[in-house]
C-alpha positions, 0 to 999 in steps of 0.5 A: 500500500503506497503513501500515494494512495494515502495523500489521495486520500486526503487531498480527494476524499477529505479536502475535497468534501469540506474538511479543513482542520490541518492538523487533522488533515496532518494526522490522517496523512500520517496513520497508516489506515492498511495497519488496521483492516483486515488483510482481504481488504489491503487493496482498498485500505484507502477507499472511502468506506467503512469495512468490516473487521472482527467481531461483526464491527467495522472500521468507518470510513475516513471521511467520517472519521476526519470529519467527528475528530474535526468537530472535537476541535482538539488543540493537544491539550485535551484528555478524550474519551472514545467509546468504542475502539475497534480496530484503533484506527479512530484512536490512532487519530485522536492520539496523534492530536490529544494530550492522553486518550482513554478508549473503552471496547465491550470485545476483549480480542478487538481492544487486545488487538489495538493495544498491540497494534498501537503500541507497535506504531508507538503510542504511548498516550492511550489507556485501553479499557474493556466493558461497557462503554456507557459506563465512562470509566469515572476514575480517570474523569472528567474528559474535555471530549467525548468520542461515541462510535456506536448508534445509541438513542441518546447520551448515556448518563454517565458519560454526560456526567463525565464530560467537563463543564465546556466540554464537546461530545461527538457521536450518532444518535438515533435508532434504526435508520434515523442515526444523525451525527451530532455535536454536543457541548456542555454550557452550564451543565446542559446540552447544547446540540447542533446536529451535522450529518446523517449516518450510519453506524453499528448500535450501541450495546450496553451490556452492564459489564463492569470495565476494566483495564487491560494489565489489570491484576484480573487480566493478570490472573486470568493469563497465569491459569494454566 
């Protein structure tokens, strides 16, 4: 997969389509998106389409990728909640222009499968949690942005609670069909919200599963037994 393919991707699929944010722009040039689809989809790493990966989940596209970071308005200061991991390909992204990133994922092998390849591409700055998102992990709160990559019929409370007072949360919102991609900020602890595109995306499962943090002393236990 050629860098070629990368700058085209920016310059013809985000550019293009109204993305303007260079440090965005930046960050999505220097992502590696082939380092995160499965290998049956190499050749079309850089095509503006979500594709499936493990899990029954998929990777967004990278225009809607671009276009929820470019929403967030990150300036490298902020501490973001992602709700959703994947393949980290979105997490990637929010690393390279967040000061720390926490990302929670309900599918123990996609998070497991991230961290790893994260760490290969050197991330430092990312904390991987696996349970159910809609729980926020409160410890680490509260986040100047959050990131919801899943379809839910509203914000769940708890990640409302931790979003910081000015703070900006990014996700689709709707049921079925009827998904829009809204913008939401926290103005003297209500919601002020601007609704950007229609969409489509995997549904939100709130499972009740406490989450946890990967190298925590269960994992560690649970990888002793013999």
């Amino acid at each position: 997969m050629s860098y070629s393919e990368r700058e085209r991707m920016v310059r013809e699929d985000l550019y293009g389509r109204g993305i303007r944010d260079p440090r965005v722009l930046d960050a999505m040039l220097r992502v590696p998106r082939e380092r995160f689809v499965e290998a049956r989809d190499d050749r079309q790493a850089y095509a503006d389409r979500a594709l499936p990966i493990a899990c029954g989940q998929t990777i967004s596209q990278p225009y809607m990728v671009a276009l929820m970071t470019q929403v967030l308005r990150l300036t490298g200061n902020e501490h973001v909640l992602e709700i959703g991991t994947g393949s980290g390909y979105q997490t990637a992204i929010l690393a390279e222009l967040a000061r720390e990133v926490t990302t929670i994922e309900r599918f123990e092998e996609l998070s497991r499968q991230a961290a790893q390849r994260l760490a290969d591409l050197g991330y430092d700055n990312i904390h991987f949690y696996i349970g159910d998102g809609s729980l926020g992990v409160p410890e680490r709160a509260p986040y100047d942005r959050i990131l919801v990559t899943a379809a839910a019929p509203d914000v769940p409370p708890a990640l409302w609670e931790q979003l910081a007072e000015g703070g900006i949360l990014v996700g689709p919102f709707g049921v079925g069909d009827e998904q829009w991609l809204e913008e939401i900020r926290k103005h003297q602890g209500r919601p002020v919200r601007t609704s950007l595109v229609s969409c489509r995306f995997v549904p939100f499962v709130m499972s009740g599963e406490p989450v946890r943090l990967i190298g925590s002393d269960r994992d560690a236990a649970e990888e002793d037994r013999p």
